[in-house]
C-alpha positions in Angstrom: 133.5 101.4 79.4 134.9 100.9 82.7 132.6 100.1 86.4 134.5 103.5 87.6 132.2 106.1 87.8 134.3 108.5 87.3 134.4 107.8 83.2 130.9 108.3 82.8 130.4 110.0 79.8 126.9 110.3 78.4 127.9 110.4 75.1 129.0 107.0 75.0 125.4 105.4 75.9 124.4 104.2 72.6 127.8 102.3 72.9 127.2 100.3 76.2 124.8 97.1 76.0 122.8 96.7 78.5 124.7 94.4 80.8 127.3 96.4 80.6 125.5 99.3 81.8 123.6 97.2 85.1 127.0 96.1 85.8 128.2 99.9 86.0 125.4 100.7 88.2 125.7 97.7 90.1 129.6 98.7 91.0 128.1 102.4 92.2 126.8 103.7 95.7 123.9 105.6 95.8 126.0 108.9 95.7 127.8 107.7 92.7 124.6 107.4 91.4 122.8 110.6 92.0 126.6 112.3 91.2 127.2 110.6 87.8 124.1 109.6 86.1 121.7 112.3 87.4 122.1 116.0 87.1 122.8 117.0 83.8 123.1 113.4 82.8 119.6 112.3 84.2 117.1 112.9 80.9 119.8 111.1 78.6 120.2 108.2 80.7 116.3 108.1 81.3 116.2 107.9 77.7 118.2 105.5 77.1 116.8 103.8 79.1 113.2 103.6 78.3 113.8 103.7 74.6 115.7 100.3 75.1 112.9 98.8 77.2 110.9 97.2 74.3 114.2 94.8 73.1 113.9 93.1 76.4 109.7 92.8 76.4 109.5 89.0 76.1 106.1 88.3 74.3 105.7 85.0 75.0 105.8 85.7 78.7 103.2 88.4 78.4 100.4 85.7 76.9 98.6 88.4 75.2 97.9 90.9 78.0 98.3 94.3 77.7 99.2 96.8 80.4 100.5 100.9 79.9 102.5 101.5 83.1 103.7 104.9 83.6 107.0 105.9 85.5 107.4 109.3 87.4 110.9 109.7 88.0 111.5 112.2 91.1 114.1 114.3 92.5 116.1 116.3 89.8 116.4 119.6 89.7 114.2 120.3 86.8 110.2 119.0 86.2 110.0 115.1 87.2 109.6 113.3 83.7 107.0 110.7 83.2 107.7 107.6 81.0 105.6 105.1 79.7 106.0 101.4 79.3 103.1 99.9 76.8 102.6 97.0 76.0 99.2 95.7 73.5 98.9 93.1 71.1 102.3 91.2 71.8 104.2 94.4 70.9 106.1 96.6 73.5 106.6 100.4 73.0 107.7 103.0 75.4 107.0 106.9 75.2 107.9 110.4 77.0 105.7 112.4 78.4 103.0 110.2 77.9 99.6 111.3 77.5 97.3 108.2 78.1 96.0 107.5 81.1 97.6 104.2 82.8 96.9 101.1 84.2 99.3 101.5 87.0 102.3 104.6 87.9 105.3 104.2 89.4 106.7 107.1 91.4 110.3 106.8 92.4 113.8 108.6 92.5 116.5 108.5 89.9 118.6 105.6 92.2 115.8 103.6 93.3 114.3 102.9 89.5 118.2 102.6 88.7 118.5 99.7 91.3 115.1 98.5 90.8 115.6 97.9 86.8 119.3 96.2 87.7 117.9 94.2 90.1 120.0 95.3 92.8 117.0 96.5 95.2 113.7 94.7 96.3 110.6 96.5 94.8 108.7 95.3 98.3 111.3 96.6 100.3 110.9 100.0 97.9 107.2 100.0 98.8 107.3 99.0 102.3 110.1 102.3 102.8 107.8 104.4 100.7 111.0 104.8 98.4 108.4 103.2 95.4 104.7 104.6 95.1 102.4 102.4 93.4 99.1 103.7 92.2 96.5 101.8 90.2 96.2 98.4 89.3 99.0 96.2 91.0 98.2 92.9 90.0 99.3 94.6 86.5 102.7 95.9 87.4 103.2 92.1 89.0 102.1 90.4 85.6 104.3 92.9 83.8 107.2 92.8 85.7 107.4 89.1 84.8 107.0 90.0 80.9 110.4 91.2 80.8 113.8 90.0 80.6 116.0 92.8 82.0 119.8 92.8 82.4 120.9 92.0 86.0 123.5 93.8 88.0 
């Protein structure tokens, strides 16, 4: 798949790797973003996504901590899903519409958790704009940030 946006096709997602997907993202504005990948293409992408969280959970990093860290995603035109992120006995698992209650939530649009995850925007930054909303315990969603090895834009 090409960086054009304009190729998008959400069928193709279980093709991409993740590079290649932060790269694609990367090459995109913030309307390309909110044009191509959400809409009708938002809940596939999402779970994409999240179901390929867990490969990049880097257990040694983690040094047997445990956090659940839910993700509101906000701003499509139908309910704003909730993901989790788990992570418990050097194992990583994620899971939609989660029903646990969390450690910490993360409330964010569709393009900010897009840049956030391909490192192309500064969760501080998020936060300091009130484009991020963190509630709970943040010295978890620090530690847990660092337990993952994410593909960079």
């Amino acid at each position: 798949m090409t960086s054009d946006a304009t190729t998008f096709d959400p069928a193709r997602l279980d093709e991409m790797t993740a590079q290649e997907f932060a790269s694609f993202v990367g090459s995109m504005s913030d309307a390309q973003i909110q044009s191509t990948l959400g809409g009708e293409h938002r809940s596939a992408v999402l779970d994409w996504l999240f179901g390929g969280v867990p490969e990049h959970f880097r257990p040694e990093r983690a040094d047997g901590g445990s956090a659940r860290i839910h993700f509101r995603i906000t701003g499509g035109a139908q309910p704003d899903p909730t993901y989790a992120i788990v992570v418990s006995d050097g194992q990583c698992t994620s899971e939609k519409d989660p029903t646990a209650e969390p450690g910490a939530s993360l409330m964010l649009g569709l393009t900010e958790f897009l840049r956030l995850i391909t490192g192309t925007a500064n969760p501080m930054t998020m936060v300091m704009f009130g484009k991020l909303k963190v509630r709970g315990e943040l010295p978890q969603v620090l530690a847990f940030q660092k337990w993952f090895d994410m593909p960079r834009a």
